[in-house]
C-alpha positions in Angstrom: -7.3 7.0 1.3 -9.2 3.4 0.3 -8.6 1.1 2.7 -8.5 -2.7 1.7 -11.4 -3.9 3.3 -13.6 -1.6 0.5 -12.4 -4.3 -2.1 -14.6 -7.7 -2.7 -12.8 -10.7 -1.8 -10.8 -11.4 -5.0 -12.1 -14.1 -7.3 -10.0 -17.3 -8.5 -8.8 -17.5 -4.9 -8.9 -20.6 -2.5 -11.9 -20.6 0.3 -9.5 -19.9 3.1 -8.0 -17.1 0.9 -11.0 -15.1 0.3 -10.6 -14.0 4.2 -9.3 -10.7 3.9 -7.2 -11.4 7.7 -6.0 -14.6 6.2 -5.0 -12.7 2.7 -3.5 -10.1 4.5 -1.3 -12.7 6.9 -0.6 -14.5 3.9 1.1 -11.6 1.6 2.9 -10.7 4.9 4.4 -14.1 4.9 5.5 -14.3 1.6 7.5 -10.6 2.1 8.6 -12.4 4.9 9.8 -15.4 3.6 11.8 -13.2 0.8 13.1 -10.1 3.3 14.0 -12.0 6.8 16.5 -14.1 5.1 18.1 -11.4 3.2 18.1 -9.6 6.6 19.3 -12.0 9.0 22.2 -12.7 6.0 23.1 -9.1 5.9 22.8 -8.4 10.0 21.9 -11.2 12.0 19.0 -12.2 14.2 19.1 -10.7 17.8 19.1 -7.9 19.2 18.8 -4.3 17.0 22.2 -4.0 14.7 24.2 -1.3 15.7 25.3 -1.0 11.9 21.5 0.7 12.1 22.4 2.9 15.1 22.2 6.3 14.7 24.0 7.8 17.6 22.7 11.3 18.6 24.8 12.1 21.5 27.2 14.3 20.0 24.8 16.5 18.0 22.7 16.8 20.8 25.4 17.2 23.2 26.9 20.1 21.1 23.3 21.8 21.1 22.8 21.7 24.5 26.1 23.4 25.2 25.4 26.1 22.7 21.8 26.5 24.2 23.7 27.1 28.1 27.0 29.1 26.2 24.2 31.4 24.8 21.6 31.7 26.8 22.3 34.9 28.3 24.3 37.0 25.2 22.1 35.7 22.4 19.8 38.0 20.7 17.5 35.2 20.3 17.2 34.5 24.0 17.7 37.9 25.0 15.2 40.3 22.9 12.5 37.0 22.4 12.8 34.6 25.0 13.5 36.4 27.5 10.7 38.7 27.0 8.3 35.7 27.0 10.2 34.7 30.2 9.4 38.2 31.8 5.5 38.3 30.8 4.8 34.9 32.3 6.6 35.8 35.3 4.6 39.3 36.0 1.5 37.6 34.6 1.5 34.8 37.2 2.6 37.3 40.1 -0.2 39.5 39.7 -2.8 36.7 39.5 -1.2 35.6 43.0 -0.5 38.5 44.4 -4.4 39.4 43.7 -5.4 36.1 45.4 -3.5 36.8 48.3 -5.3 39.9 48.8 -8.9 38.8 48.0 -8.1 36.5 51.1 -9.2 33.5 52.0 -12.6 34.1 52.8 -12.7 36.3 49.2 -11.3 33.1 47.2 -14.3 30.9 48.4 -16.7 33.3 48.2 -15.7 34.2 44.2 -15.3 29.8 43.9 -18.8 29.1 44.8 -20.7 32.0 43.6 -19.6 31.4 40.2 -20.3 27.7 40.9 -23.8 28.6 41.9 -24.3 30.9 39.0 -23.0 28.1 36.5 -24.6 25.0 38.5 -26.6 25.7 41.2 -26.6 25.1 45.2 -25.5 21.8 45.5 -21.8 22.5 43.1 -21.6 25.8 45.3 -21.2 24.0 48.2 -19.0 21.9 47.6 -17.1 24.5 45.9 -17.0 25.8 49.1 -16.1 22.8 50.7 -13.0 22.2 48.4 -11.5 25.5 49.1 -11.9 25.2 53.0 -10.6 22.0 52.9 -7.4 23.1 51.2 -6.9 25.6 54.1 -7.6 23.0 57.2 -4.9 21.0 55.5 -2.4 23.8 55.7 -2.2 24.5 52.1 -3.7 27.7 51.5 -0.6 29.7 50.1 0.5 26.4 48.0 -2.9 26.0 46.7 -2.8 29.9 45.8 0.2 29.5 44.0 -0.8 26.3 42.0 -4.4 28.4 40.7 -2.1 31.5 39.7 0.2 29.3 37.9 -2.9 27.6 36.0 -4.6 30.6 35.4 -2.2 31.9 33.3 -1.1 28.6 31.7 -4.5 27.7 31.0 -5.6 31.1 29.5 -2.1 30.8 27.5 -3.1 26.8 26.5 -6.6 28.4 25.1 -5.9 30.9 22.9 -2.9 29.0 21.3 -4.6 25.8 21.1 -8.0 27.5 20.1 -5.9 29.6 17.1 -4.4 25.9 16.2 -7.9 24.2 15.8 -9.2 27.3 14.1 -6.3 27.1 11.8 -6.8 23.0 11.3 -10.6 23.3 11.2 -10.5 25.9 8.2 -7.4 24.2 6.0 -7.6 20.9 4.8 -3.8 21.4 4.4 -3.1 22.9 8.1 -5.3 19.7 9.8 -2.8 17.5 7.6 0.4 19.3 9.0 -1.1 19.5 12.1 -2.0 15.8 13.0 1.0 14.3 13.5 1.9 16.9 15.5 -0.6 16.7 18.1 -0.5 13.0 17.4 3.1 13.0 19.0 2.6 15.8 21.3 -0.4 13.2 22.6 2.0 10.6 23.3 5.4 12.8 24.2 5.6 12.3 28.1 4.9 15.0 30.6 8.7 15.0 32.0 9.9 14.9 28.0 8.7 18.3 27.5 10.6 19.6 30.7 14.4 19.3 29.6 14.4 21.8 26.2 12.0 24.2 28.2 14.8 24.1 31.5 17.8 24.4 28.7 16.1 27.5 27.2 14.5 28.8 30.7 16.4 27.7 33.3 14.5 26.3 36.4 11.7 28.2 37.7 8.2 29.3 36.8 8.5 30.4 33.3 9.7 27.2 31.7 7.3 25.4 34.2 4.3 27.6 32.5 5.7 26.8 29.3 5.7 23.2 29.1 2.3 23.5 30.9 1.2 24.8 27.8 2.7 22.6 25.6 1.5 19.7 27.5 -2.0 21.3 27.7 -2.7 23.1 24.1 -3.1 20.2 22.0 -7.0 19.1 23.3 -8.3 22.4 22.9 -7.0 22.1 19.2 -7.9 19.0 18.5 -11.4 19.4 19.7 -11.9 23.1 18.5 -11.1 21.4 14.7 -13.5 18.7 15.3 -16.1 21.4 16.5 -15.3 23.4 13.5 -15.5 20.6 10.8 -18.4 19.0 12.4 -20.8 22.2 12.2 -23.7 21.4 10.6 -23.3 21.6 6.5 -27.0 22.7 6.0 -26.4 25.9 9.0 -23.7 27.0 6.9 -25.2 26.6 3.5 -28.4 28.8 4.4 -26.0 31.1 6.2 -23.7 31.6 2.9 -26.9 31.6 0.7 -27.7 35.1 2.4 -24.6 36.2 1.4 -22.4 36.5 4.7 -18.5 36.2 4.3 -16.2 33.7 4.9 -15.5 35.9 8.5 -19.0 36.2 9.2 -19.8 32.2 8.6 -17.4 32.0 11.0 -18.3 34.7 13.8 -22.2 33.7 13.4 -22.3 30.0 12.5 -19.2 28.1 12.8 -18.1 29.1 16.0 -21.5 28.7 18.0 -22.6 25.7 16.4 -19.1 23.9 18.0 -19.5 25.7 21.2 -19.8 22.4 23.1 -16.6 21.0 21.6 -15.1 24.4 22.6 -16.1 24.0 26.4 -15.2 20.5 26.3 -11.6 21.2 24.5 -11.5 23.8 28.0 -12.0 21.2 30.6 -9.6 19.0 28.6 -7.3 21.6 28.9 -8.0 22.1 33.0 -7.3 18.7 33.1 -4.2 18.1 31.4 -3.0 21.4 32.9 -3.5 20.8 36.3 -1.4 17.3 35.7 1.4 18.8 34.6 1.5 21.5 37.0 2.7 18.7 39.6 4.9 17.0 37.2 6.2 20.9 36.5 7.4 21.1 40.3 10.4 19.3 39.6 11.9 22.4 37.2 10.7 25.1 39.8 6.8 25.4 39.5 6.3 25.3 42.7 2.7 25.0 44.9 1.5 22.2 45.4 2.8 20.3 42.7 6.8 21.0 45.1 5.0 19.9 48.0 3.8 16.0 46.4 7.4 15.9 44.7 9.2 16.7 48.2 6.8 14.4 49.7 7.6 11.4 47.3 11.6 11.9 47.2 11.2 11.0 51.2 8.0 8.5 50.9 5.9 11.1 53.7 3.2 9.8 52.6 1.4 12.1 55.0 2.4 15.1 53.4 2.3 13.6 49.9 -1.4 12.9 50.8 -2.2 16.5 52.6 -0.7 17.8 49.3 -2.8 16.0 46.9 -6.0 16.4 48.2 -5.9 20.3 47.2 -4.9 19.0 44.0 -8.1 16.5 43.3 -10.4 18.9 44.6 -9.0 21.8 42.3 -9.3 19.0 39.7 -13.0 17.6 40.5 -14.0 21.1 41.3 -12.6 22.7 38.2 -14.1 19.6 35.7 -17.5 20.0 37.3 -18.0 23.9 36.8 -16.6 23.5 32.9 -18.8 20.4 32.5 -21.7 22.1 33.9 -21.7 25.1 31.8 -21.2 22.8 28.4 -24.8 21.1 29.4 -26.2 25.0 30.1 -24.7 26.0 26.7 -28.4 26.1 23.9 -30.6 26.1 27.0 -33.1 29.1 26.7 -31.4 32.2 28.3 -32.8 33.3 32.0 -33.4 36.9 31.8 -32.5 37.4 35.1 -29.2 35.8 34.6 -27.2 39.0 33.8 -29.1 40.3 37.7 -27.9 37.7 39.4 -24.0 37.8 38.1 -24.0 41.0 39.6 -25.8 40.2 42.7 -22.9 37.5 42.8 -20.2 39.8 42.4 -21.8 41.9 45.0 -21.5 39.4 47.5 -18.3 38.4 46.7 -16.7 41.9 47.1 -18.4 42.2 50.2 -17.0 38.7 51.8 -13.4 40.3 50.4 -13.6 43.5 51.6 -15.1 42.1 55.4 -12.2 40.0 55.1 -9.4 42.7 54.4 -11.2 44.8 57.3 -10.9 42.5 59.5 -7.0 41.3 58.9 -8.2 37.7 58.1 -7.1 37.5 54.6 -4.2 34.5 55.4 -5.7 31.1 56.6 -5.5 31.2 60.4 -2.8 28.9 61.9 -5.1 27.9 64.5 -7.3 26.4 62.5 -5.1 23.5 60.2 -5.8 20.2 60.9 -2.7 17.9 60.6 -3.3 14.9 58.7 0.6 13.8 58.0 1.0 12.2 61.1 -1.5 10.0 61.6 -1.3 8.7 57.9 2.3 8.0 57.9 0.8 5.6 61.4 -1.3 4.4 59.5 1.2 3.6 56.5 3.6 2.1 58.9 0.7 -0.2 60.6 0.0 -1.1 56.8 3.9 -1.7 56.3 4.5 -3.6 59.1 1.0 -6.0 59.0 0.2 -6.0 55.2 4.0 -5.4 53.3 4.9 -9.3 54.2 4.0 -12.3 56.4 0.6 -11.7 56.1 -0.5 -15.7 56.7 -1.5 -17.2 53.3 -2.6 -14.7 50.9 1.0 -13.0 51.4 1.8 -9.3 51.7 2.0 -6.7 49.1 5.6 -7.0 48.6 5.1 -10.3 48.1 2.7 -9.7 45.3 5.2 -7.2 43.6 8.0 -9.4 44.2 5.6 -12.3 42.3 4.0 -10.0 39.8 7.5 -8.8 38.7 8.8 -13.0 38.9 6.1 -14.7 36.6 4.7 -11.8 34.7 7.2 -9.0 34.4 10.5 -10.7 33.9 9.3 -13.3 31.5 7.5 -10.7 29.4 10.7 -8.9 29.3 12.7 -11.8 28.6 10.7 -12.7 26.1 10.6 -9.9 24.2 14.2 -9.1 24.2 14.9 -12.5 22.9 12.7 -12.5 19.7 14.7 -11.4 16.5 14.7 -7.6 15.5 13.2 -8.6 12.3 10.4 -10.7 14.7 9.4 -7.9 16.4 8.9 -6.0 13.4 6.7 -8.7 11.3 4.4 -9.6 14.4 3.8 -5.1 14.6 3.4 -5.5 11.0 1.0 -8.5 11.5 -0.9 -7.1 14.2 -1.6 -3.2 12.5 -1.9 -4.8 9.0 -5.0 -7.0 10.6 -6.8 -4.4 12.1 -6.0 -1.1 9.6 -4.8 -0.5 6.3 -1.0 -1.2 4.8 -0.8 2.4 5.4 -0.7 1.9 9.8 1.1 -1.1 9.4 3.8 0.6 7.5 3.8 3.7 10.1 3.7 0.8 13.1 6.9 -0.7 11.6 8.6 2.5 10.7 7.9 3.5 14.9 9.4 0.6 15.6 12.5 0.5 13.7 13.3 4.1 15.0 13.2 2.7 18.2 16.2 0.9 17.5 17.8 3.4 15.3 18.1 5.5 18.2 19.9 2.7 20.0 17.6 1.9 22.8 16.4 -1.3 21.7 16.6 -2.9 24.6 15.2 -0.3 27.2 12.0 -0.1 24.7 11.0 -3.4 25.0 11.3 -3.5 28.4 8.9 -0.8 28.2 6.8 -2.3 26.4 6.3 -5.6 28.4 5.6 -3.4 31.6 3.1 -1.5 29.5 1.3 -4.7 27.9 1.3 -6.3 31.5 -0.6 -3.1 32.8 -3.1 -3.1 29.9 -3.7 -6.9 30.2 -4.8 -6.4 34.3 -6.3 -2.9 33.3 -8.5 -4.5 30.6 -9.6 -7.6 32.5 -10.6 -5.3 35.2 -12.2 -2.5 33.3 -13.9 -4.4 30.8 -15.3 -6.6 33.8 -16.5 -3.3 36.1 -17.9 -1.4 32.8 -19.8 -4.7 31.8 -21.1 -4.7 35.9 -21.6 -0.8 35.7 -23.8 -0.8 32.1 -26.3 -3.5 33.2 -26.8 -1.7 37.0 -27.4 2.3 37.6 -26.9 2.1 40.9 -23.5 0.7 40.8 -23.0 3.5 38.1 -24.3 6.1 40.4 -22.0 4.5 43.3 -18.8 4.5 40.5 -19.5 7.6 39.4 -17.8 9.8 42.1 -14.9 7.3 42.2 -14.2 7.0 38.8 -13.9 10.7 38.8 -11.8 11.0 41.7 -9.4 8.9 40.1 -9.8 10.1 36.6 -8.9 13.7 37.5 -5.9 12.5 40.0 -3.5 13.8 38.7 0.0 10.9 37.9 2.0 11.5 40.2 0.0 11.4 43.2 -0.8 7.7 42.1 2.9 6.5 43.2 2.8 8.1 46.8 0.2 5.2 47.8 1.5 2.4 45.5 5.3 3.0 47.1 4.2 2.9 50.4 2.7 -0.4 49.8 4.8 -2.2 47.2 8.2 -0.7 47.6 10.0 0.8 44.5 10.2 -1.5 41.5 9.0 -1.8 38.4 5.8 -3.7 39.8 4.9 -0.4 41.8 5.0 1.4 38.6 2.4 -1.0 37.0 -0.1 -0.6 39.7 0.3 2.6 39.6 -0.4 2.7 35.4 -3.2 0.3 36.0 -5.2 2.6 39.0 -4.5 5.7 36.2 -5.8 4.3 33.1 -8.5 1.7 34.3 -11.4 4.7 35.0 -11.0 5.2 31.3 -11.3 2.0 30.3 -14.4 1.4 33.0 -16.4 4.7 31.4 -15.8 4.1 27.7 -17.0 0.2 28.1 -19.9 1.4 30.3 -20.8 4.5 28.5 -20.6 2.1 24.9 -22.7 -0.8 25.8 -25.3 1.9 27.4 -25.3 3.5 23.9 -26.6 -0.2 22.2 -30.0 0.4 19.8 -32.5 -0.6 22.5 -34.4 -1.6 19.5 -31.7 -4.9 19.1 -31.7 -5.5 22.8 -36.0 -5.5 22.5 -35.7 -8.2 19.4 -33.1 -10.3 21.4 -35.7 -10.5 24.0 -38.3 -11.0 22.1 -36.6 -13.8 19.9 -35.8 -15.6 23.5 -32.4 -14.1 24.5 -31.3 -14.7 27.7 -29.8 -11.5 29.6 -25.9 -13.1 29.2 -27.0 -13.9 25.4 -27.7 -10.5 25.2 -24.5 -9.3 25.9 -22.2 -11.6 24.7 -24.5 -11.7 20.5 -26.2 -8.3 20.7 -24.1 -5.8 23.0 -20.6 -6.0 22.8 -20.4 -6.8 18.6 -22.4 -3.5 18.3 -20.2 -1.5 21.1 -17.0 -2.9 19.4 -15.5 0.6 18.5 -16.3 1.6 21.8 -14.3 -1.4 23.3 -11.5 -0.8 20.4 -11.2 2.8 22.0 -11.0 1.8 25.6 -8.2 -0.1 24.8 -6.4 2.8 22.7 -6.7 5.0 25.2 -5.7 2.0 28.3 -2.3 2.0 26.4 -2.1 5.3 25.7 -2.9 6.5 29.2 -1.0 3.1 30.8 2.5 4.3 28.8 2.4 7.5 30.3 2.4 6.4 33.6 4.8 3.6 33.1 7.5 6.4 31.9 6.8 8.3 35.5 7.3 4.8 37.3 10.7 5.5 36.3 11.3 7.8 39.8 10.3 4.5 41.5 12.5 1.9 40.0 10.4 1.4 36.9 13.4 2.1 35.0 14.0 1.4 31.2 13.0 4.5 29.0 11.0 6.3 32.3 14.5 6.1 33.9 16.7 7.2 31.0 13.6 10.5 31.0 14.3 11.5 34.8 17.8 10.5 34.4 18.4 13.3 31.4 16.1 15.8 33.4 18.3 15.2 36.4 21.8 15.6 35.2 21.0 17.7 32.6 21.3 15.4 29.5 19.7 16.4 26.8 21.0 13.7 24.4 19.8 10.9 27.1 16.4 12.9 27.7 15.4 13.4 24.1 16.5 10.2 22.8 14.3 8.2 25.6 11.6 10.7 24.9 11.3 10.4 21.2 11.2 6.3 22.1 8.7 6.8 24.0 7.0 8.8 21.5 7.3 5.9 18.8 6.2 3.5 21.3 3.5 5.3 21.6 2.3 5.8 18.3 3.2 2.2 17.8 0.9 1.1 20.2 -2.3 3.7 18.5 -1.6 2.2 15.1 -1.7 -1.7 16.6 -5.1 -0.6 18.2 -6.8 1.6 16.0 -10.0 -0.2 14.3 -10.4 -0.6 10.6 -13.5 1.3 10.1 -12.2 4.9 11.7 -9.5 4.5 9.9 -11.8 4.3 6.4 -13.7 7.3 8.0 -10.7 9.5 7.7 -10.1 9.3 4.1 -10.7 8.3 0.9 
């Protein structure tokens, strides 16, 4: 695919002209000039035409009743599904049941020995750490249930998302068929995938599995392709020269040169997994996923907070092991290595079997330290000193209340008032810019499905919520990973907070923001904001690190002072870098936004929970597959020129 910046500015043409932006916006305005009045003749200006409304109600509505008429006669459900249904069930029991009788002491002796093994003393610890922390909070059995429920859903997320990449990374054709599926799977929210999985399922732990490993599969294939294609063309050439099949190329070369992407496309898969396993809790997953969901419908912050804490320590925990065994992975091999495993496992059978001896193998009552109580005092000190009258800076309700008045509201306003056809030419405008014709005309097809599903007006108020969230996220990211790049120690003092936050999983964000800002549609911006801004803060920092010291040396050398530097020398070169931190702000800001819609964020979030809740699949699916053009909308508007030109030709 040629994109049109690989042509020469065209001959014959005015100065102005020759600018390939200002060609681009010019052609736009002529097709403009010839389409909008032919439009507006044939529809009108305003809102989305409901002469192009496509309503999916009935269809859907007749689906979903034959899904519940059928789901326990069917052959389909009864000799497939419900098979799958029974294997995930005895799969995740056994993995529990075997917890529970490792015990406690068993658990965190297996955690931190295979810490040590993987990282050393230091990871061990706090492995240890983590899972005694989990049991002075009280939530020993729900944290056991949440790590049987992941083991099985990540080992499931592996191996189908690891046979997906293989399958993309060999076959041209399969990575084309592929990628915009994983493109909207990417962008799908978490609570879309829950309604089809409950319709075929019915509540409980095998449709929460399920959608676990939907949510979950898509990184490992996307980065087991990318491992695959990226292995080293001169590796495989020597390796076919010595005559070794297409199945050997693979065993011996393919596969351990993308060993890193592999690991990594694991951790991803951790990641996402143990996000969804909360968002999971409201169809039955149970753990401690129930226990933050319980917590939020009654705003205990308390318990919401003694909940999560297991959850971000799983999550730190968990990202730190996989993370340090990608950096071990090409190191020269200890040959004691394979001594110490099983002088590991020694210890660790010991621990358990001391443990079962002795009867100690559920967390002793005596020893839970209640945290609920004196966080929800705190909360209400916070509530009653910092929610309003707080003399001249205001309270936080105050700032919602403002935030929602001068930002939220006239970006909503706004954007419901422009002409359908307006909204479309300024996407058009804006992806045409910075890609090819070819994202422009996907941009504005996205778009125009949006109101062909008839939730025109719900989208854009979407969509202002998510642009005022980027806009703050952004200013503030850009500014912290500009701060973090020039200093390492504020890097080093970031570095455990950023990844606190990054592996948080979303729903625990709006147990704080709720407590301070009431429910709204301002609480569900913060809460987008806190989400994605560690993103944004560690791609800026880590791409303005990765600047040629060799331009920085000439700058200085020429006379450069250390703000020239940046603002000539650092962030032109770390442009993609700063083009990606804002596709993944939006990206990671509209998923978020859509959960805001249990706290009053409403629009499209709202019309999610609401079809989840009652049942509705028509209402669910339709605000999901908005959301889903929104989203890739949204990549296409933000997506830079020249990775575009790297992807085809």
């Amino acid at each position: 695919m040629a994109t049109l910046t690989a042509h020469p500015p065209r001959a014959g043409l005015p100065g102005p002209l020759k600018n390939r932006t200002v060609h681009k916006l010019v052609l736009l305005a002529v097709a403009a000039a010839v389409l909008v009045p032919l439009a507006d003749a044939r529809w009108a200006s305003g809102s989305w035409p409901g002469a192009l409304t496509v309503d999916l109600s009935e269809p859907l509505a007749r689906a979903s009743d034959w899904i519940i008429d059928n789901r326990d006669s069917h052959p389909l459900f009864l000799y497939f599904f419900g098979h799958v249904s029974n294997v995930v069930v005895i799969a995740v029991r056994a993995v529990y049941l075997a917890l529970l009788a490792v015990g406690w002491a068993g658990v965190t002796a297996v955690g931190a020995l295979v810490a040590w093994r993987v990282a050393g003393v230091r990871l061990a610890l706090g492995t240890a750490v983590a899972f005694l922390v989990c049991g002075l909070l009280g939530m020993w059995v729900p944290t056991m249930q949440t790590l049987a429920l992941m083991v099985v859903a990540v080992l499931a997320s592996i191996v189908v998302g690891a046979l997906l990449g293989l399958a993309a990374g060999l076959s041209d054709r399969m990575d084309r068929v592929l990628r915009p599926v994983l493109d909207t799977m990417q962008v799908l929210p978490a609570f879309a995938y829950l309604l089809p999985v409950v319709l075929v399922f019915g509540i409980g732990v095998p449709a929460a599995v399920l959608a676990t490993v939907v949510y979950a599969a898509p990184p490992m294939a996307r980065l087991t392709s990318l491992g695959l294609r990226g292995a080293d063309k001169e590796v495989l050439e020597a390796v076919e020269s010595l005559g070794a099949t297409a199945r050997q190329r693979l065993l011996t070369a393919r596969i351990p040169l993308a060993r890193r992407e592999l690991l990594l496309g694991v951790n991803q898969t951790i990641m996402m997994a143990l996000s969804m396993a909360v968002i999971a809790a409201v169809i039955g997953a149970g753990g401690l996923g129930d226990r933050v969901y319980q917590a939020l419908a009654s705003v205990d912050v308390g318990a919401a907070l003694a909940a999560g804490i297991p959850i971000v320590l799983l999550a730190v925990v968990l990202d730190r092991v996989t993370g340090a065994a990608g950096e071990r992975l090409g190191a020269e091999p200890d040959p004691r290595s394979g001594r110490g495993w099983l002088h590991a496992l020694a210890v660790a059978v010991a621990v358990a079997v001391a443990g079962r001896l002795a009867g100690r193998l559920e967390w002793p009552d005596p020893w839970v330290v209640g945290i609920a109580e004196p966080v929800n005092r705190a909360v209400d000190w916070m509530t009653a000193h910092l929610y309003s009258g707080v003399p001249v800076i205001g309270g936080t309700a105050d700032w919602a209340g403002h935030f929602t008045t001068w930002v939220l509201d006239p970006m909503r306003d706004g954007l419901q008032w422009l002409p359908w056809w307006a909204v479309l030419l300024i996407v058009a405008a804006l992806a045409w810019v910075i890609g090819t014709w070819r994202t422009a005309l996907t941009a504005v097809l996205a778009m125009a499905a949006i109101g062909v599903l008839g939730v025109w007006k719900p989208s854009l108020d979407t969509l202002s919520q998510v642009l005022a969230a980027v806009a703050v996220t952004l200013v503030a990211g850009f500014a912290v990973g500009i701060a973090a790049a020039r200093s390492d120690r504020l890097e080093r003092a970031l570095r455990p907070v950023l990844d606190v936050f990054q592996t948080m999983p979303q729903f625990v964000y709006l147990i704080p923001v709720v407590a301070l800002f009431g429910v709204g549609r301002a609480p569900a911006v913060a809460a987008a904001i806190v989400y994605a801004l560690p993103a944004v803060v560690r791609i800026t920092t880590q791409g303005l690190r990765q600047v040629d010291p060799a331009a920085l040396e000439a700058s200085g050398s020429l006379g450069a002072t250390s703000w020239q530097q940046l603002r000539q020398v650092q962030l032109p070169l770390a442009r993609p870098a700063l083009l990606l931190a804002v596709n993944q702000g939006l990206v990671l800001v509209l998923a978020v936004v859509v959960i805001g819609g249990l706290v009053g964020g409403g629009a499209l979030g709202y019309d999610v929970v609401f079809g989840l809740a009652q049942g509705d699949l028509a209402t669910g699916l339709v605000a999901g597959g908005a959301i889903v053009c929104l989203g890739l909308m949204l990549d296409r508007v933000t997506q830079p020129t020249e990775r575009r030109a790297r992807k085809g030709a």
